[in-house]
C-alpha positions, -999 to 999 in steps of 0.1 A, spaced: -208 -881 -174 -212 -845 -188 -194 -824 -159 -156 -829 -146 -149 -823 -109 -130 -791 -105 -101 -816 -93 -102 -829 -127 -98 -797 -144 -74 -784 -125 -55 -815 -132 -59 -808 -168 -50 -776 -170 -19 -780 -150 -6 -803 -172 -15 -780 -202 5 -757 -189 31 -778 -184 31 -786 -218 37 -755 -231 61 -745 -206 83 -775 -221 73 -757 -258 97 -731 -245 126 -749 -236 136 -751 -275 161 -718 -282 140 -720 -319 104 -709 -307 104 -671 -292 80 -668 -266 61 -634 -272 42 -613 -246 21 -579 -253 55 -562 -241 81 -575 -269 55 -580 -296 63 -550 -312 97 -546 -304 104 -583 -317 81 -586 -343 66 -557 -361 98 -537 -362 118 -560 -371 131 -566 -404 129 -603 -401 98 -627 -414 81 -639 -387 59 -669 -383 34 -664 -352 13 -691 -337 -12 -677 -318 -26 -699 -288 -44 -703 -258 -28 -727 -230 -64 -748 -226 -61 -765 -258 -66 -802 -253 -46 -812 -282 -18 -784 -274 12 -814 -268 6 -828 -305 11 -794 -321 41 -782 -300 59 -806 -312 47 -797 -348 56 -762 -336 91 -773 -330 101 -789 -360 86 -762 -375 109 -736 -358 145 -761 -362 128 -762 -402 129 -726 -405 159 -717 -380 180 -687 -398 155 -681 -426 120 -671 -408 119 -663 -374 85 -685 -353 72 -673 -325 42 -683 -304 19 -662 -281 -7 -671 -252 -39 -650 -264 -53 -659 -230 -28 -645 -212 -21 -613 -236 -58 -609 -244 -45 -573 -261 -30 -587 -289 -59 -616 -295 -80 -586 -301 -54 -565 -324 -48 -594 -349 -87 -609 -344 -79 -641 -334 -114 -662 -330 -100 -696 -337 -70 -719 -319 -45 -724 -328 -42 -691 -350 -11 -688 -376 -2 -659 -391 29 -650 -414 45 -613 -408 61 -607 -440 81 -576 -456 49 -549 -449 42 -560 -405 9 -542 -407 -7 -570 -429 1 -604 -416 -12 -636 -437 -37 -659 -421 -24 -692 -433 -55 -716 -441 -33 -749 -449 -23 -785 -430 -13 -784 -392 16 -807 -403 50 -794 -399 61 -801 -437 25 -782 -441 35 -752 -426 73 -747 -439 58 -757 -472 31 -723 -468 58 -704 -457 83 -714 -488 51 -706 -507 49 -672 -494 89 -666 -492 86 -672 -536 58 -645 -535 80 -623 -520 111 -629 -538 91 -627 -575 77 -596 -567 112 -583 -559 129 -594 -594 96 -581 -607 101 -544 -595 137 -547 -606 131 -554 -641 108 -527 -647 74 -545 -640 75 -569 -669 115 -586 -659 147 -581 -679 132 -605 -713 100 -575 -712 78 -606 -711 54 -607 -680 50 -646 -669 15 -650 -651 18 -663 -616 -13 -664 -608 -20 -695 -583 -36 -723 -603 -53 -738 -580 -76 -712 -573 -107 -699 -596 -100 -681 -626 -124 -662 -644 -123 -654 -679 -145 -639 -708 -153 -676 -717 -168 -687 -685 -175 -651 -665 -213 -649 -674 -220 -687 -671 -205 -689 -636 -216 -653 -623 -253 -651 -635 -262 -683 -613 -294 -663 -593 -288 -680 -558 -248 -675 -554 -224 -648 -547 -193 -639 -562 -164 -618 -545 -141 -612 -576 -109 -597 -579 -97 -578 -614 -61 -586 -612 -28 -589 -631 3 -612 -635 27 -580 -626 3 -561 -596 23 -564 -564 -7 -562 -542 -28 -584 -557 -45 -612 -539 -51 -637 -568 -12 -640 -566 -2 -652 -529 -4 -686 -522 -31 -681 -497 -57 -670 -521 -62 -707 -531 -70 -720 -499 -91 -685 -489 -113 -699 -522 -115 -732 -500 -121 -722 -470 -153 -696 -476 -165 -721 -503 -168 -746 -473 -183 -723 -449 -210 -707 -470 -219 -745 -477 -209 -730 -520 -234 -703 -518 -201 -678 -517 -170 -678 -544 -141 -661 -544 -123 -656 -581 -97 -636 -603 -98 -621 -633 -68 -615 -651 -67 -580 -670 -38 -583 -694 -59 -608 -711 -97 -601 -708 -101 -569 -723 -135 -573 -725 -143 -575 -691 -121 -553 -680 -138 -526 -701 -171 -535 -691 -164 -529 -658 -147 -501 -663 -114 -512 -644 -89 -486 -652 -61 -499 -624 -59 -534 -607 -63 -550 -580 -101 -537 -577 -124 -560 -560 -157 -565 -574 -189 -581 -555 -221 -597 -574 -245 -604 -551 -276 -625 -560 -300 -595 -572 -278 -589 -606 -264 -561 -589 -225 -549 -588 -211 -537 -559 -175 -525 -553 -157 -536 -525 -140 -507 -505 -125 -524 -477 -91 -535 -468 -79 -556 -496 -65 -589 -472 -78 -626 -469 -91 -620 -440 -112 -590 -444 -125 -607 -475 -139 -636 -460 -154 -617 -435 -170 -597 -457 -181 -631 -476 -197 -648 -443 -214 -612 -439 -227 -615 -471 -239 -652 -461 -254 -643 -431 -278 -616 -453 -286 -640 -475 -324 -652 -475 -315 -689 -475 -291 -681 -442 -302 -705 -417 -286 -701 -382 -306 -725 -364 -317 -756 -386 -340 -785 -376 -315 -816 -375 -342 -836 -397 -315 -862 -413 -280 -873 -409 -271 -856 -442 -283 -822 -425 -262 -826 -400 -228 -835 -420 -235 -804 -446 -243 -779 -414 -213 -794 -396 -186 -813 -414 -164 -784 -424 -172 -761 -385 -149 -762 -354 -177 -766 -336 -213 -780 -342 -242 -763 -316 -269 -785 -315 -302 -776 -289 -327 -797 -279 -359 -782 -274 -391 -797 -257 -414 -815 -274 -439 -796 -295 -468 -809 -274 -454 -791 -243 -447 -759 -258 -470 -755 -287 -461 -735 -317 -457 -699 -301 -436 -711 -273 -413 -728 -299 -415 -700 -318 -400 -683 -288 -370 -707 -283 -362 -702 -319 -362 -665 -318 -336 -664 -289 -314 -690 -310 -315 -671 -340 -300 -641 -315 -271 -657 -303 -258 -672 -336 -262 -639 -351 -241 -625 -325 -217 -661 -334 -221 -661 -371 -183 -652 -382 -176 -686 -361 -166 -715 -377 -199 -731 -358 -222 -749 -373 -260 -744 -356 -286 -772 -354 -323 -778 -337 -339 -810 -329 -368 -819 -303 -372 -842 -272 -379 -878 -287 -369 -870 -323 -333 -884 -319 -334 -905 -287 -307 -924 -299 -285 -891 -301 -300 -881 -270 -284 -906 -247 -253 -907 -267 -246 -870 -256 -260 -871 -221 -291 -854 -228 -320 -868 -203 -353 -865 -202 -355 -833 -179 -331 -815 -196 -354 -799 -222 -342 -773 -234 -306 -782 -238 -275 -770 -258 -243 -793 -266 -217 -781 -288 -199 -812 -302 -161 -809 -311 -160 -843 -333 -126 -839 -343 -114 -845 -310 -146 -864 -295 -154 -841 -273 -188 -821 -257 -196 -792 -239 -232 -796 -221 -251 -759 -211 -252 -759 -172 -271 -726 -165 -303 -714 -172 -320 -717 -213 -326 -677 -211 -307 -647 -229 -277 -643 -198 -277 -682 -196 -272 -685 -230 -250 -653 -233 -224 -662 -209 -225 -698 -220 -213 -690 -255 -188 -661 -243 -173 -687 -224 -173 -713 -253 -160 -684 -277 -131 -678 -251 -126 -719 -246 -133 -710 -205 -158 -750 -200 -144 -785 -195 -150 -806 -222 -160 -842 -217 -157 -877 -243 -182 -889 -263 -184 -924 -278 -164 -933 -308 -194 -935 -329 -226 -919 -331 -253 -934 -337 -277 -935 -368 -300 -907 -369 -338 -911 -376 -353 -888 -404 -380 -868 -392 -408 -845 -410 -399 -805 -409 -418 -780 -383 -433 -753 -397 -444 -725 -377 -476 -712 -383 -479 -678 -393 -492 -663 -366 -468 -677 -342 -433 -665 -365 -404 -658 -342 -405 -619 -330 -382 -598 -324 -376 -604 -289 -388 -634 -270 -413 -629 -249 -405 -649 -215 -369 -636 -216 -352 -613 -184 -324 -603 -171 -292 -585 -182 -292 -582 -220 -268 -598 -242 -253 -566 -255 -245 -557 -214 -230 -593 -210 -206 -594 -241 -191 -559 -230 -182 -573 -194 -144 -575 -189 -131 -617 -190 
């Protein structure tokens, strides 16, 4: 069925909770709270490893014991702590943690922690850290040979595996009319360039994936493209460069991390005129390149045409577009479909025939659903994703396998019935007033 008894999830959450209790018992893992974070962390002089979690997560037994190994791994070299976000909501909002489990590495400067991107394996995450521990270490012989080391010959070490531009391919790869490129002007010697941690190549991944390819991250090494570095006038390094899809250049002025440039990259995204928040689930290859590479995929079912007509659709669509907005820096993916178009999905997921309009987010790594129970208005739908955003709903199974999907033709709305601005059959508290409630 689609609800648990509140027996059930107590059950479940007790036994979470358990779990991580039993995380504790190992001398290796430091428990933080908002009280010793600073104190223990951020003024120490140690490298930290943080895991930042919430105490709900279903899979939470699996990756303590990653967590573990992890810690006896690193015991003496980096110190690994972990952190309920739920319970010390402070620091979830200091350090902008949206997704579960969260890692972050607290390296020489405390202010600006790495996001790591990689594996959730513990020979994963020692592996990233070793990465980042090289970094470190290079820079350090770097600066104590006078920039360029004791032989005066500056060895590039630049990440490979992430994309390098140079005055052979720059034009070719930048020019392309429906893309964006976020591009750093670096060097092989700049300590605070980006284009040299290890993380950069899996930031290039990860916004790759979640802009679907329409958003690149690259570098540009200086020292050996005069050209372009005198065409863009780049007088120091590391300046970050953006070339949106209008043949423009605009520089980047914020905070040079991973993290604020990806978020500026799914900003950029969400502009973008091909941005679809809500799209009509009209094949099964929509729905693995809307899906495949999100947390979470949000799929609603909305009545039948015939019983809403185009301007009531219209309607529905307009308040969808709202809430993913509000969602967008998510790693959700957003679908539509109608009553009848899938009715195979349909009963797979629950959905019956008087539950038009509906919302399911899928979780299909771990096979599991959350079905909407309140009302398909602005609160309803409000408080519903505040409390999927904060992991507060039970999640049920679903089946091992899905079934096939039928394709079906595209809606159009016509013109006169385009989504406004605000829906008209919508009351109640607005989302703005519900989102700025305390938890």
């Amino acid at each position: 069925g689609s609800s648990m008894s509140a027996g059930g999830a107590g059950i479940v959450a007790c036994m979470c909770i358990l779990t991580v209790n039993a995380f504790y018992s190992s001398s290796n893992v430091i428990k933080l709270t908002s009280i010793n974070f600073n104190s223990q962390v951020i003024e120490s002089e140690k490298l930290w490893l943080v895991k930042f979690y919430v105490h709900w997560c279903e899979h939470c037994e699996k990756f303590v014991s990653e967590w573990n190994n992890v810690a006896t791994a690193l015991k003496g070299i980096v110190k690994v702590g972990a952190i309920d976000v739920n319970k010390y909501a402070s620091i979830g909002h200091q350090y902008e943690i949206e997704e579960f489990p969260t890692i972050k590495f607290f390296g020489p400067n405390k202010n600006k922690p790495e996001k790591y991107y990689g594996g959730r394996s513990s020979a994963a995450i020692t592996n990233g850290v070793l990465n980042s521990i090289r970094f470190i270490v290079k820079e350090r012989l770097i600066e104590q040979g006078s920039q360029c080391g004791s032989g005066g010959q500056c060895r590039r070490i630049t990440n490979k595996s992430s994309f390098d531009l140079n005055e052979n391919n720059f034009d070719n790869q930048v020019a392309r009319g429906d893309e964006i490129w976020i591009v750093e002007f670096a060097a092989p010697w700049c300590e605070h360039c980006l284009s040299q941690k290890p993380e950069w190549a899996n930031a290039v991944i990860e916004l790759t994936k979640r802009t679907k390819g329409k958003v690149h991250l690259a570098a540009v090494d200086t020292t050996v493209n005069e050209r372009l570095t005198s065409r863009y006038g780049i007088h120091q390094v590391p300046v970050i460069k953006i070339f949106p899809t209008n043949n423009e250049t605009i520089d980047y002025n914020g905070e040079k991390t991973i993290s604020s440039i990806i978020t500026k990259g799914l900003d950029m995204y969400a502009q973008m005129s091909l941005y679809q928040p809500f799209e009509q689930m009209v094949s099964e290859a929509v729905l693995k390149a809307t899906c495949d590479h999100q947390l979470l995929c949000i799929i609603a079912a909305l009545p039948n045409i015939s019983d809403t007509g185009s301007s009531g659709r219209s309607d529905y669509l307009t308040l969808l577009v709202k809430m993913a907005d509000k969602y967008r820096k998510k790693k959700w993916g957003w679908l539509w479909t109608e009553s009848g178009a899938q009715p195979k999905l349909e009963s797979a997921l629950g959905i019956g025939d008087l539950m038009y309009p509906a919302i399911i987010a899928i979780d299909a790594r771990r096979r599991k659903k959350v079905l909407l129970k309140g009302s398909f208005s602005e609160p309803g739908l409000a408080e519903f994703f505040r409390r999927l955003s904060m992991g507060h709903v039970s999640r049920t199974p679903i089946g091992d396998v899905l079934p096939k999907f039928k394709t079906v033709k595209h809606w159009e709305a016509k013109e006169e019935d385009l989504p406004k601005k605000e829906p008209i059959f919508l009351i109640g508290p607005s989302f703005e007033e519900l989102e700025n409630e305390e938890l």
